[in-house]
N, C-alpha and C positions, 0 to 999 in steps of 0.2 A: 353563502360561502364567502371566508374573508380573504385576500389574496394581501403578505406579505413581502417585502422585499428582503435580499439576502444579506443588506445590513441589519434587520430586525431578530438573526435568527439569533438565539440562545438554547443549551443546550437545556433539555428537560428534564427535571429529575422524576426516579422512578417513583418520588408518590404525588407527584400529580396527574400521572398515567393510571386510571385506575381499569378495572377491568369491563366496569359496566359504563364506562364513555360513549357518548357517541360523537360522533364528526371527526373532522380534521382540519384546522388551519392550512391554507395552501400557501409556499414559501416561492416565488418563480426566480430562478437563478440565468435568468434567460432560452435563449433558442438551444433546444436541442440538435446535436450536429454528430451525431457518433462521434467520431475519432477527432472533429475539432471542436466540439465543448460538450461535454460529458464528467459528469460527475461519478464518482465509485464507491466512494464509500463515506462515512462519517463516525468520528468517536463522540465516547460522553463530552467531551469537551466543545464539541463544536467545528471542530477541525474537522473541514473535506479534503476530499484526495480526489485528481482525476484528469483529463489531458484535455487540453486546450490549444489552441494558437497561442503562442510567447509571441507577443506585436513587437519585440526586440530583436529579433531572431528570423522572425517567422516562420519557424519550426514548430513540428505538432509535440508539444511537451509535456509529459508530467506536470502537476503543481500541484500547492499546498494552500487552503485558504482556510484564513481563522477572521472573525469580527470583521467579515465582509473586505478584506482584502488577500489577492492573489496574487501568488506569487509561483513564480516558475520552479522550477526542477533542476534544469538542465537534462542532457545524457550523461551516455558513458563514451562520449567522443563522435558518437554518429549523429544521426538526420532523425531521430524521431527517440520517442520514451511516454508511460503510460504507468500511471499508479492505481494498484488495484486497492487497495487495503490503507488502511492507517488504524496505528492502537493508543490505547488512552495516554501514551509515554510520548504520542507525536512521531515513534518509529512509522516510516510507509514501505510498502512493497512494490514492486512494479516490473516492467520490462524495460531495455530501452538497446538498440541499435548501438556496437560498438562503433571505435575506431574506424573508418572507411567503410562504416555500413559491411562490416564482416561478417557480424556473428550479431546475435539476440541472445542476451543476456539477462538473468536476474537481480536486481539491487537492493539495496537495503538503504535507505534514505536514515542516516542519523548525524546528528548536530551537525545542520546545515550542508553534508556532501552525500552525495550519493556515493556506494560501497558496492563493486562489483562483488555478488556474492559468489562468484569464482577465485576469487583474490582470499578468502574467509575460510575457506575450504581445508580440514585438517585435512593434513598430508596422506594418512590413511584412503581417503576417498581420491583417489587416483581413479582416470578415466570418466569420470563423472563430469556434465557440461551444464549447469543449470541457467534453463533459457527464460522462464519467468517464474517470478513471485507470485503467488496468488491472496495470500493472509494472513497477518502476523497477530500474534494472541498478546497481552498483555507479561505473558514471561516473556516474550523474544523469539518462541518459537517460529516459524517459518514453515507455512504450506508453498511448494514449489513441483517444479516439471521440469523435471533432469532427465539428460539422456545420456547412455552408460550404453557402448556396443552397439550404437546405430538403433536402440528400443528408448522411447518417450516411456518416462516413469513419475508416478505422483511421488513427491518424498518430503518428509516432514524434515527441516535442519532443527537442530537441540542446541542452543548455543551452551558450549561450555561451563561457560560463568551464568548462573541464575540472576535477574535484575533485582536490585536489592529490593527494590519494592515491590508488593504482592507477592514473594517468592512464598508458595507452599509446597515443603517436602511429602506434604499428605496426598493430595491432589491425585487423581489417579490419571495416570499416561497413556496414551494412544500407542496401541503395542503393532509392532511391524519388522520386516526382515531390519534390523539395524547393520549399517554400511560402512 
């Protein structure tokens, strides 16, 4: 077995994955820590998502790391934040502790700031509190955990405007009480 470092990683394209492979390169990104270095996810691209210690801050934060360097997140004004998701666009998802540690919120990480996705919310969805992100697809979609009348509910967000790229009208949609 060969052991990699996480400046070595590149992303793999899908034909050199074949199905009758055997093995796997191991990549070590360090010590395992749950909530202080944890990894979550990764795109075609190579971009991870995941919380760490910010050694700026020393807050447990979100980050983003591409070609072996990491970068923090920020919150949404509190003491902690946590990326679950990122898509091939570099959009990420997460949670992260408001203002005075009030409330736990859902965000939307794009072009460099995190987006309370309470502040995103048509007008229509009144009463709705969405406390975290769980997975963002490459339209923009949004798997999330809203609560609406004191009940936790899974809920898909649709953003508006489709992203210009990959957008498919054909595509078939995840059907649900729409809100």
């Amino acid at each position: 077995m060969k052991t990699m470092t996480a400046e070595a990683v590149k992303p793999a394209r899908a034909s050199q994955a074949l199905v009758g492979d055997a093995g796997y390169e191991v990549v070590d990104f360090g010590p395992f820590d749950n909530n202080r270095n944890r990894l979550s996810a990764m795109n075609d691209r190579g971009q991870m998502v995941g919380v760490s210690i910010n050694p700026a801050s020393g807050r447990i934060e979100a980050f983003l790391e591409a070609e072996g360097k990491r970068e923090p997140m920020g919150t949404l004004g509190g003491s902690f934040s946590i990326a679950h998701d990122i898509n091939n666009h570099g959009e990420v998802v997460g949670g992260s502790l408001t203002e005075g540690d009030e409330n736990f919120h859902g965000f939307v990480y794009r072009q460099n700031r995190l987006h309370d996705l309470n502040d995103l919310l048509e007008p229509g969805a009144a009463g709705w509190e969405l406390i975290q992100a769980l997975a963002i697809n490459n339209h923009g979609e949004i798997v999330a955990i809203g609560s609406q009348g004191g009940q936790d509910r899974i809920v898909l967000l649709r953003p508006k405007t489709q992203h210009k790229r990959g957008a498919n009208r054909l595509r078939r949609r995840p059907q649900g009480k729409h809100i």
